[in-house]
LOTOR-38994 format. One line per 2 residues: their letters; for each residue x, y negated, z of C-alpha. Coordinates in pm, 1 decimal. Layout:
A> X Y Z  ...
END
This chain:
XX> 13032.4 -9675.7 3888.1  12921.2 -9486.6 3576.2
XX> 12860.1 -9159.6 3687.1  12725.6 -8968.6 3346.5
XX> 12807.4 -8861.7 2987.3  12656.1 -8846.1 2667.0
XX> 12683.2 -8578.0 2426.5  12494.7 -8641.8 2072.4
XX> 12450.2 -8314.1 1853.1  12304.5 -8323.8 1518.9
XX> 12286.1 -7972.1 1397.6  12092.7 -7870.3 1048.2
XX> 11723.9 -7951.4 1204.3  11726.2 -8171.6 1510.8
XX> 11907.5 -8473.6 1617.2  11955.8 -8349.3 2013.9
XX> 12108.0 -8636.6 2301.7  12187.9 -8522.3 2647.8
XX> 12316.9 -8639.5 2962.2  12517.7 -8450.9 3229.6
XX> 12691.1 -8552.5 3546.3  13054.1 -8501.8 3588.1
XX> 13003.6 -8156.8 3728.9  12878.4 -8086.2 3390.4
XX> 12501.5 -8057.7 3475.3  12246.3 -8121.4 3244.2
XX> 12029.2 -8482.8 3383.5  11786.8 -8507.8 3111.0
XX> 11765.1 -8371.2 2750.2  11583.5 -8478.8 2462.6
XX> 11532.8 -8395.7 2061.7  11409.1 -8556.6 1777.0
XX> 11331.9 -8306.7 1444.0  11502.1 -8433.9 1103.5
XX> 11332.2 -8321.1 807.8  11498.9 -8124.0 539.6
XX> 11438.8 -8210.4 211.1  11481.0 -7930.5 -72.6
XX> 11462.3 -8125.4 -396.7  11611.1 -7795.6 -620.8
XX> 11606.8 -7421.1 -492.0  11950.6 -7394.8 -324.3
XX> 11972.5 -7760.2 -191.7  11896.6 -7902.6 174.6
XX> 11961.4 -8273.8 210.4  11789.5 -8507.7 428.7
XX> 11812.3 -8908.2 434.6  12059.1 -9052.7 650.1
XX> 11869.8 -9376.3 766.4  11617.3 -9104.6 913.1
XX> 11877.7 -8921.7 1096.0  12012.5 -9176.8 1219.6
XX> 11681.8 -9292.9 1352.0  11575.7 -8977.0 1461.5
XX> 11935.9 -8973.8 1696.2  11895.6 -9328.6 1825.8
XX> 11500.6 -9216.5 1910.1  11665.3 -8926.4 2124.8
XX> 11931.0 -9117.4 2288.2  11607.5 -9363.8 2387.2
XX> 11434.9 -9081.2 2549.1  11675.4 -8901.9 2726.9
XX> 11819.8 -9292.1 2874.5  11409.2 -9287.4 2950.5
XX> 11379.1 -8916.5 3067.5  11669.4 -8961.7 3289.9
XX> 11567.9 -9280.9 3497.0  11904.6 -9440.7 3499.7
XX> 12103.8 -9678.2 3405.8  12236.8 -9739.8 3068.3
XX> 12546.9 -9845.0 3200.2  12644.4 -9586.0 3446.8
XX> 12720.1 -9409.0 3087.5  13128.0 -9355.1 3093.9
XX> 13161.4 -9244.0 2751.4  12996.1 -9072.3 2451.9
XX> 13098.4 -8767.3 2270.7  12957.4 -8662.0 1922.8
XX> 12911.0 -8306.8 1779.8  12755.9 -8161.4 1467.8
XX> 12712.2 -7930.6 1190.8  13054.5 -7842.3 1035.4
XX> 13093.1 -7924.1 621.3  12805.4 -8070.8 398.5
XX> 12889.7 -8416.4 355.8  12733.0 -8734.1 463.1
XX> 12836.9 -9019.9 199.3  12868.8 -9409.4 278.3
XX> 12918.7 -9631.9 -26.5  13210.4 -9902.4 -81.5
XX> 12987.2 -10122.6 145.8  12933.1 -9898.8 372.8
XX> 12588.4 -9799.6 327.4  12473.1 -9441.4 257.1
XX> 12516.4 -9334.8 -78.6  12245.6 -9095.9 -126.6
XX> 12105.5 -8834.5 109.3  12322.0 -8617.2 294.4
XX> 12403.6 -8298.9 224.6  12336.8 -7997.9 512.8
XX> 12560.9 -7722.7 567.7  12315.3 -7481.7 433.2
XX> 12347.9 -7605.2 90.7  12462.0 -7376.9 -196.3
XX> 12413.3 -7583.7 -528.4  12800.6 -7558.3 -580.4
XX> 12771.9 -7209.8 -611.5  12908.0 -7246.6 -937.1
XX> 13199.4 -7404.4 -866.6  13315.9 -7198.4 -600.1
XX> 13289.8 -6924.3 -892.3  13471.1 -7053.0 -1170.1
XX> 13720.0 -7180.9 -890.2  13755.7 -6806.7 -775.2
XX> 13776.8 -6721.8 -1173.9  14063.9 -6925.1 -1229.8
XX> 14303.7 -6847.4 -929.2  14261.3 -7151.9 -723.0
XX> 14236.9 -7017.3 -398.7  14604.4 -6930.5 -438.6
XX> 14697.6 -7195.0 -482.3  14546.2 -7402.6 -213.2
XX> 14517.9 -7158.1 28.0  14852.9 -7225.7 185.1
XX> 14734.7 -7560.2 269.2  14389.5 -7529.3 390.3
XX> 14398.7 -7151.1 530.5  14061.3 -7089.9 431.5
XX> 13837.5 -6935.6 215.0  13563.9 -7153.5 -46.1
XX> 13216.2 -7185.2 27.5  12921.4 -7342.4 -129.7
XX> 12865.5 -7619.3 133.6  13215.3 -7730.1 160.5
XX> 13284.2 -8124.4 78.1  13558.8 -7976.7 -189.0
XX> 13336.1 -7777.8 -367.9  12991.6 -8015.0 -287.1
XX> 13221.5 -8366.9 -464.4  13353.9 -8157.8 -744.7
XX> 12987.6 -8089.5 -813.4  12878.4 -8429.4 -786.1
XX> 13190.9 -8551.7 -1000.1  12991.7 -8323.5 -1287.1
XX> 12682.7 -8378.4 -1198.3  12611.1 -8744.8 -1023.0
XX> 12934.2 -8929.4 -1195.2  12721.7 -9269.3 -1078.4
XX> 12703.3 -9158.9 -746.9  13096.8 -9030.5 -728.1
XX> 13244.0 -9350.3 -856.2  13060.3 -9516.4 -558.1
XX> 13154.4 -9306.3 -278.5  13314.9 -9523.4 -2.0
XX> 13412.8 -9263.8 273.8  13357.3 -8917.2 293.3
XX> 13217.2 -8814.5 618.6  13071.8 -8494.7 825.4
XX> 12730.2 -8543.1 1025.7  12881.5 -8659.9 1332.5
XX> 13070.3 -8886.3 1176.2  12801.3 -9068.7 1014.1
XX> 12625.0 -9094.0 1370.5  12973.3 -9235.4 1515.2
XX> 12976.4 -9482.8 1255.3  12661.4 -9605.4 1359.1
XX> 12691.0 -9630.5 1685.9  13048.9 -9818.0 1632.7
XX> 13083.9 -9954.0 1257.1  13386.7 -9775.7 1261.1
XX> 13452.0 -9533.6 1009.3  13655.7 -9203.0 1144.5
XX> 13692.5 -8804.5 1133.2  13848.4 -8605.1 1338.5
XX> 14071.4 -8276.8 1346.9  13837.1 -8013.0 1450.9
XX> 13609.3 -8117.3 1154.7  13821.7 -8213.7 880.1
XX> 14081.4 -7948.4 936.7  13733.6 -7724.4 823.3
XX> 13640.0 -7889.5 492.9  13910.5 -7720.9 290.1
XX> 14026.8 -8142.0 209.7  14346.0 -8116.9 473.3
XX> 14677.0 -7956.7 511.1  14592.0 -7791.9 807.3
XX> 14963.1 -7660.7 907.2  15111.1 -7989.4 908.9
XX> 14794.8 -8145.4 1025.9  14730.8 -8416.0 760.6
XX> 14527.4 -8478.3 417.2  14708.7 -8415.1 122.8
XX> 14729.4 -8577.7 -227.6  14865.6 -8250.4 -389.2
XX> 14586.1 -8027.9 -248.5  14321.4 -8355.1 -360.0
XX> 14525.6 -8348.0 -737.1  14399.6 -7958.6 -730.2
XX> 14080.0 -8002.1 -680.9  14040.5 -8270.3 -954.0
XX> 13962.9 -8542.2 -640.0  14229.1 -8751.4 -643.5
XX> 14006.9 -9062.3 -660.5  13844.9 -9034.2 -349.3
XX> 14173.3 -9011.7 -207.3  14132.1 -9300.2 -7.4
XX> 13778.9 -9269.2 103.6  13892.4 -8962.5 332.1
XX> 13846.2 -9129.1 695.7  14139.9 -9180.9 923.3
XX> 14189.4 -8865.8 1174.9  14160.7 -8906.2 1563.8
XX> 14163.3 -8661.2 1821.8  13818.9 -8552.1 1962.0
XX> 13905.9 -8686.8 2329.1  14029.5 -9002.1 2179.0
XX> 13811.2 -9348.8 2224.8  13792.7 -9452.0 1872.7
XX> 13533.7 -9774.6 1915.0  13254.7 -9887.9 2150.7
XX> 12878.3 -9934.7 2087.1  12790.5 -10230.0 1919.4
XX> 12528.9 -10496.6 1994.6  12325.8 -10346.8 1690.0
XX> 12301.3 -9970.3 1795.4  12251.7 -10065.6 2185.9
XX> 11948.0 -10243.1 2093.8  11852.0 -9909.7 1839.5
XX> 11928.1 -9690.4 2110.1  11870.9 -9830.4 2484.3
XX> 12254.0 -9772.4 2509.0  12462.4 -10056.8 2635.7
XX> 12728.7 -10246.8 2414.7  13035.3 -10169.4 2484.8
XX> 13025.6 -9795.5 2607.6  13300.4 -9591.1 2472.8
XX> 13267.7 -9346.5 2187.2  13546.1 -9066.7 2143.8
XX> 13650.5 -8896.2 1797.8  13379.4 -8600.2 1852.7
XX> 13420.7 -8250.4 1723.0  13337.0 -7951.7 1472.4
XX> 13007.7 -7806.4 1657.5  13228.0 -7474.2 1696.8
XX> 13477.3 -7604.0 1915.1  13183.3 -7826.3 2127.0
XX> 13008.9 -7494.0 2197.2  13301.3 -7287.1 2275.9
XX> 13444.9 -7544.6 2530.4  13080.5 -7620.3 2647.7
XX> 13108.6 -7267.5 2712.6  13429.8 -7272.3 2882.4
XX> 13617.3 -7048.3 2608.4  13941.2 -7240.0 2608.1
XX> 14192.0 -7010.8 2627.1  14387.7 -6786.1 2401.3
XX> 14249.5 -6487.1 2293.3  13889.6 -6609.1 2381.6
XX> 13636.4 -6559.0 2141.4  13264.8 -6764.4 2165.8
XX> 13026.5 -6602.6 1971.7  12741.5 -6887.4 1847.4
XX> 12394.2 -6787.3 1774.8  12235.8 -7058.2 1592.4
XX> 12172.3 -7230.2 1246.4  12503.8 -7045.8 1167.8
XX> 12661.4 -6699.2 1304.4  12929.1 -6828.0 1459.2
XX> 13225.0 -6584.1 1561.4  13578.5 -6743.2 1689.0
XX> 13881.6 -6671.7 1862.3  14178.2 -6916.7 1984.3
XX> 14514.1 -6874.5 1951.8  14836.2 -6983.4 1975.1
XX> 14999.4 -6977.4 1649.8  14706.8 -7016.5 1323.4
XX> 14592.1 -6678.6 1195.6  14717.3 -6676.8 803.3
XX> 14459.0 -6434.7 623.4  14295.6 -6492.7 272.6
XX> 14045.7 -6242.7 368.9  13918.0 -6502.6 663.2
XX> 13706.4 -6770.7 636.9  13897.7 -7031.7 787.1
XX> 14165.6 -7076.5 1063.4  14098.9 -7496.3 1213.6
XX> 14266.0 -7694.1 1427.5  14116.5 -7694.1 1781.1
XX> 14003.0 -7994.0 2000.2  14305.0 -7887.8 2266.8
XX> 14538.9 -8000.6 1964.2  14800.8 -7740.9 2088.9
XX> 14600.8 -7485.6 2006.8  14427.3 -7345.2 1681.3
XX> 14081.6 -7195.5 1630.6  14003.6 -6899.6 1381.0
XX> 13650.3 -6906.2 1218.0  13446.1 -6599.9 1074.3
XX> 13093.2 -6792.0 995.8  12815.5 -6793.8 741.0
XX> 12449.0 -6923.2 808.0  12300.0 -6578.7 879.5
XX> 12233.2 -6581.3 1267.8  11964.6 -6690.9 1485.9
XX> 11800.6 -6918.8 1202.6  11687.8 -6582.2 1009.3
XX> 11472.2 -6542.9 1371.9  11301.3 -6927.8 1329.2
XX> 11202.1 -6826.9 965.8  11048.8 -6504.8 1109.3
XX> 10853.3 -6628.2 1374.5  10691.1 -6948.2 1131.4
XX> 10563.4 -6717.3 854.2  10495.3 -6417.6 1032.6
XX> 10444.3 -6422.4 1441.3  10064.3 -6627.0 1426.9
XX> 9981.1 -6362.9 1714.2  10299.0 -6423.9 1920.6
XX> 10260.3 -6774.2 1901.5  9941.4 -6752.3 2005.0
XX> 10048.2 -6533.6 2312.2  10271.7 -6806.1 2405.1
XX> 10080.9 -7098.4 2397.5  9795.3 -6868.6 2602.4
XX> 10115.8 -6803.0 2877.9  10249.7 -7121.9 2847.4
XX> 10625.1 -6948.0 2767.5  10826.5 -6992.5 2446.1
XX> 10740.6 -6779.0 2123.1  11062.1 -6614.2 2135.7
XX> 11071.4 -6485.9 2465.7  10711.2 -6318.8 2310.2
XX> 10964.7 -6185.4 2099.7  11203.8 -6039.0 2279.0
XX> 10963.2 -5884.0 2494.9  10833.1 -5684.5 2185.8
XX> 11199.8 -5591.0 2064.2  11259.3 -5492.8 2473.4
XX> 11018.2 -5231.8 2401.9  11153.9 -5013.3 2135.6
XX> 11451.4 -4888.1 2271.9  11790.3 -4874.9 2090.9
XX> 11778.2 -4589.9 1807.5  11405.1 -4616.9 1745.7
XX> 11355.9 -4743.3 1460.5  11550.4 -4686.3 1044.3
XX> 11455.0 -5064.0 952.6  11706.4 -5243.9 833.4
XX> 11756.2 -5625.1 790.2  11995.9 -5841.2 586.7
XX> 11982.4 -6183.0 768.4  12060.6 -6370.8 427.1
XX> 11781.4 -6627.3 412.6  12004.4 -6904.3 381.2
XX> 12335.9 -6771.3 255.3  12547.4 -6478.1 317.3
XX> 12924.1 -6396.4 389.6  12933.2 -6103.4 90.6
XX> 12858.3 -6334.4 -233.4  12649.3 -6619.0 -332.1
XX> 12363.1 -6430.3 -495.6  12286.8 -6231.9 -130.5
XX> 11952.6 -6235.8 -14.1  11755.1 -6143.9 331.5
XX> 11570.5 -5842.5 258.0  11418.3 -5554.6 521.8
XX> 11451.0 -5166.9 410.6  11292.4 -4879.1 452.2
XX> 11004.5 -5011.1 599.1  10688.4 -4762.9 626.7
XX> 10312.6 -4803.6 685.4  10339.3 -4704.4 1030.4
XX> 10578.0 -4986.2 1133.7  10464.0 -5286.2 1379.8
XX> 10578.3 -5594.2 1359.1  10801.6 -5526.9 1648.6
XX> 11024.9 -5221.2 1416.6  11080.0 -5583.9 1203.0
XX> 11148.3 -5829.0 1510.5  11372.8 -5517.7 1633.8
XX> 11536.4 -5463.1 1304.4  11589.0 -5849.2 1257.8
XX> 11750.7 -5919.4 1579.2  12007.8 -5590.1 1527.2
XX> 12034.3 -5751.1 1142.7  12160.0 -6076.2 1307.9
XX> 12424.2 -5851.8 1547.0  12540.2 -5683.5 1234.6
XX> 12603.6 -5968.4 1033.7  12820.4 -6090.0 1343.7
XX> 13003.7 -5761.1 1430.7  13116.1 -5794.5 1047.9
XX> 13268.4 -6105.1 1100.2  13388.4 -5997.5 1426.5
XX> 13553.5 -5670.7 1235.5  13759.3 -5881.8 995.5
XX> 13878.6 -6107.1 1290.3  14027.9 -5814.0 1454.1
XX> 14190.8 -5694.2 1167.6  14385.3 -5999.1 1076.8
XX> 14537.2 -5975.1 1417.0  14249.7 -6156.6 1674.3
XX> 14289.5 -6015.1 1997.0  13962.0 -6047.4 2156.4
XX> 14002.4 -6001.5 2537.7  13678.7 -6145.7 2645.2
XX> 13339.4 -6298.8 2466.5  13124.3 -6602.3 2566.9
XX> 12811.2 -6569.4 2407.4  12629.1 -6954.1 2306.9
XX> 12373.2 -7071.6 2088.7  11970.1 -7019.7 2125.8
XX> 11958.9 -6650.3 2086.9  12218.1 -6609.0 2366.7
XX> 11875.6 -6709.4 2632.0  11743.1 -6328.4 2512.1
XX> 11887.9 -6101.0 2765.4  11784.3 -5820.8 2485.1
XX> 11977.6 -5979.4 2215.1  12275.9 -6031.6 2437.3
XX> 12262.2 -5658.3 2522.8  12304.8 -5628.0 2177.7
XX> 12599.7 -5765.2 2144.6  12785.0 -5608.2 2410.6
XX> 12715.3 -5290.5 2301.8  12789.6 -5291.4 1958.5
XX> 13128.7 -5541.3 1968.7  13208.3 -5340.7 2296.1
XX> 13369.2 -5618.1 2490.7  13184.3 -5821.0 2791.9
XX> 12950.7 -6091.7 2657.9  12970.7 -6391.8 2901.9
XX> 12653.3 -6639.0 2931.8  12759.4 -7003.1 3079.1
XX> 12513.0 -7185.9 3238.6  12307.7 -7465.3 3041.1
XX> 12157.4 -7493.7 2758.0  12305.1 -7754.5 2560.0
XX> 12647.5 -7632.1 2527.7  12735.1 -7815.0 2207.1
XX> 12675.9 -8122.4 2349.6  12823.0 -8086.9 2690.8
XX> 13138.2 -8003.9 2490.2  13073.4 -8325.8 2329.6
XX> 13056.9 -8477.0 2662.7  13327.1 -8302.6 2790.1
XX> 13557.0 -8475.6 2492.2  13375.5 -8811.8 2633.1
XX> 13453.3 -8751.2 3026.0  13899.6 -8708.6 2871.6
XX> 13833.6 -9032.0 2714.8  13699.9 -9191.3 2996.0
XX> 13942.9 -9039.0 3233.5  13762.0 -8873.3 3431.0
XX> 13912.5 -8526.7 3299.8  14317.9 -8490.3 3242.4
XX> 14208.4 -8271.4 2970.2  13967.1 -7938.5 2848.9
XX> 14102.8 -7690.9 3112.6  14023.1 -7940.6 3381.0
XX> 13679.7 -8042.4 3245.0  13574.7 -7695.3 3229.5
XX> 13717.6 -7584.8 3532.5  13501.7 -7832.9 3690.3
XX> 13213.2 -7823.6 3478.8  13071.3 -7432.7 3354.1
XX> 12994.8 -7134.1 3514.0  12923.2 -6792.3 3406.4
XX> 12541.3 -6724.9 3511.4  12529.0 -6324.4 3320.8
XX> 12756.4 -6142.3 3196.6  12604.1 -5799.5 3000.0
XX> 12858.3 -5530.7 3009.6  12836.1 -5254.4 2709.8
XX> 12647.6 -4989.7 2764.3  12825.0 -4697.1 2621.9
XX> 12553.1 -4432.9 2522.3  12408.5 -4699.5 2277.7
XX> 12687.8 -4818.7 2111.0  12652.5 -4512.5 1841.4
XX> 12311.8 -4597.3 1782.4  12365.7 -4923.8 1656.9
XX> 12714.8 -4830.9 1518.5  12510.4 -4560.7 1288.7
XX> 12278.6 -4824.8 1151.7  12586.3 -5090.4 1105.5
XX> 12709.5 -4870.0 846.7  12359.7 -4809.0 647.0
XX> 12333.9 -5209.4 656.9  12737.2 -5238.9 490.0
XX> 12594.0 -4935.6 262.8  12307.0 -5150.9 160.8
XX> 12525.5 -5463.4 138.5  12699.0 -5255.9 -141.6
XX> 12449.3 -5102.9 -335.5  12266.3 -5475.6 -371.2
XX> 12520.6 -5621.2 -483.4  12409.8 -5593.2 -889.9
XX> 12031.0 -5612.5 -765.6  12098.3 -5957.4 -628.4
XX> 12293.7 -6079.5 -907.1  11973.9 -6012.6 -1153.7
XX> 11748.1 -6128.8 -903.8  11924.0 -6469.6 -896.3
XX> 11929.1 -6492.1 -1270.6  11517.8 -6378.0 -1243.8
X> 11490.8 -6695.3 -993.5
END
């Protein structure tokens, strides 16, 4: 009797497989890096075929890691970075490398777009705001710019897609995902030739893949990827999801009014609700894997990531204390930021490495820092830069009309117990930590086990699979600390606003 689920996610660096039981435990996990390629300043692509063997390596070693048996698998769910685009040509090979979420060469089009009243016009159909890395705004580029490669393209699909494909030969999105890439009418649920005709795509019309629900089984594993992957033929594979809604149900934030809050490649702040939330101001209001419901998005990739940069180019000594302790770098870290208390230090950090939510030009930069600061005033003012980019996210969620009655906090950054303090006291509700690790892919498998019928659907899987293991309540008496160096960082994001324009034009 198969007794175990697979959830596959391939976020912006690593191709990650792992298997739980039906109670929602992690068995085994394993992780396979992907190399990003940055052939211009503002692009991050990497090659498919690599990706693709980089997932089937994972799914080899967890199957391995595990010790059992291939097919005691029920089912396979897929999750992974929302927008970029991942390209197959007419024959259904890919078309060039794929493009990561991360990636801001379309900057340019999202301006002139902006210049010449666009968004008004398509924003009653997608409910969203334009972005860099979106497929709209990514084709429209490559229309200009790689007219060889656009006539070509064969089907337009997200990350997990591509991996589903794979593992099925089926080509297929799903709603979560492609109710996110601006190319859907989101209200009525559908793509739409009208909003395509706007955005000067009507051509690729057609190569927009046919919509499934992410519980739904939309092909089995072929006799080709079981022999890549140690899987066996014939295991069923479900539509998958938008990373955003695998980490919030791998969380167990299902229910209305719930936010999840995801530290990772991306800051990640979301709320579900009933009815969408219609607000031009937002970044983007998507259809949720519980189809009844909808899922509102604040987002940009200024969260944990900012941390990873940090630690590469800068922490030589706290790596080195972690490899003498045998612990992980971070927790090094987070020790260091545990001891300066809230209030001590007048650093402040933009965490705009890789993008920001304020304009296209925005860059990460630290102020005010003096002679007498340690690199643990910079880890301190980088981890409350990360919180501040959230809580501003979290601010214009709230005043659209998200009610926010409770937080589950996911991601990497969620495993500091001084980062999570963070949160609670400056967005002032409860944050919630679920147990596990891999929450985006136990959502994933979660979407697998309603396939496979072991779950009636997402209440009952999480019901029987997460538990809260923390939960950090605020702590009043610092909440005006941080509050009081929230507004210097908006103050900041103001006055920069010219300097970063120049400094682009300088780059």
């Amino acid at each position: 009797m198969a007794q175990y689920l697979l959830g596959i996610d391939n976020g912006n660096t690593v191709s990650k497989a792992a298997l739980f039981d039906l109670k929602g435990r992690e068995v085994a996990v394993a992780s396979c890096k992907v190399e990003t390629e940055y052939p211009h300043p503002g692009w991050t692509e990497r090659n498919m075929d690599a990706m693709w063997q980089s997932t089937a390596s994972a799914i080899r070693e967890v199957i391995a890691k595990s010790g059992i048996k291939p097919e005691e698998i029920a089912g396979i769910g897929n999750t992974g970075h929302g927008n970029g685009v991942y390209l197959l040509d007419k024959q259904g090979r890919p078309l060039r490398n794929g493009i990561q979420s991360m990636d801001s060469r379309a900057a340019d089009v999202v301006a002139e777009w902006g210049q010449n009243g666009l968004h008004a016009r398509v924003f009653p159909f997608t409910i969203q705001s334009f972005w860099p890395a979106q497929p709209n705004a990514i084709l429209a580029w490559l229309k200009k710019h790689e007219p060889q490669n656009y006539e070509r393209v064969g089907a337009i699909l997200m990350v997990k897609d591509y991996i589903k494909y794979r593992l099925t030969g089926e080509v297929s999105g799903d709603f979560t995902d492609m109710s996110a890439t601006s190319l859907m009418d989101v209200r009525k649920r559908c793509y739409s030739r009208e909003l395509m005709d706007l955005f000067n795509l009507s051509e690729i019309f057609d190569a927009l893949p046919p919509l499934k629900q992410s519980s739904e089984v939309v092909g089995q594993v072929t006799s080709a990827a079981a022999q890549e992957t140690g899987l066996t033929v014939g295991t069923p594979v479900v539509g998958g999801l938008f990373d955003v809604d695998a980490s919030a149900i791998g969380a167990g934030a299902i229910q209305i009014n719930q936010a999840c809050i995801v530290m990772g490649s991306w800051s990640i702040n979301e709320v579900i609700t009933k009815d969408p939330i219609v607000d031009p101001d937002l970044f983007m209001t998507t259809i949720f894997a519980d189809p009844s419901l909808y899922l509102t998005i604040e987002g940009s990739a200024t969260s944990a990531t900012n941390l990873e940069w940090f630690v590469n180019q800068c922490c030589g000594d706290e790596r080195a204390e972690a490899k003498r302790r045998g612990v992980s770098v971070y927790e090094i870290c987070s020790e260091e930021v545990a001891s300066l208390p809230p209030g001590s230090t007048n650093v402040i950090f933009h965490p705009f490495l890789y993008g920001s939510n304020v304009q296209p030009t925005a860059r990460a930069g630290f102020y005010g820092v003096a002679g007498w600061h340690t690199r643990a005033h910079l880890l301190r003012a980088l981890y409350e830069g990360v919180v501040f980019g959230h809580l501003s996210h979290v601010e214009k969620l709230r005043k659209a009309g998200g009610q926010i009655h409770s937080a589950r906090l996911a991601g990497g950054g969620s495993r500091s117990a001084v980062w999570s303090q963070m949160f609670a006291d400056t967005i002032q509700v409860p944050m919630e930590i679920s147990d596990g690790n891999e929450l985006g892919a136990r959502g994933a498998a979660l979407s697998a086990g309603i396939g496979a019928g072991i779950y009636r659907n997402y209440e009952e899987a999480v019901q029987e699979t997460v538990k809260v293991v923390r939960v950090h309540e605020p702590i009043a008496a610092n909440t005006p600390l941080y509050l009081a160096r929230y507004a210097e960082y908006q103050q900041l994001v103001n006055v920069m606003q010219m300097p970063w324009e120049t400094l682009n034009r300088l780059g």
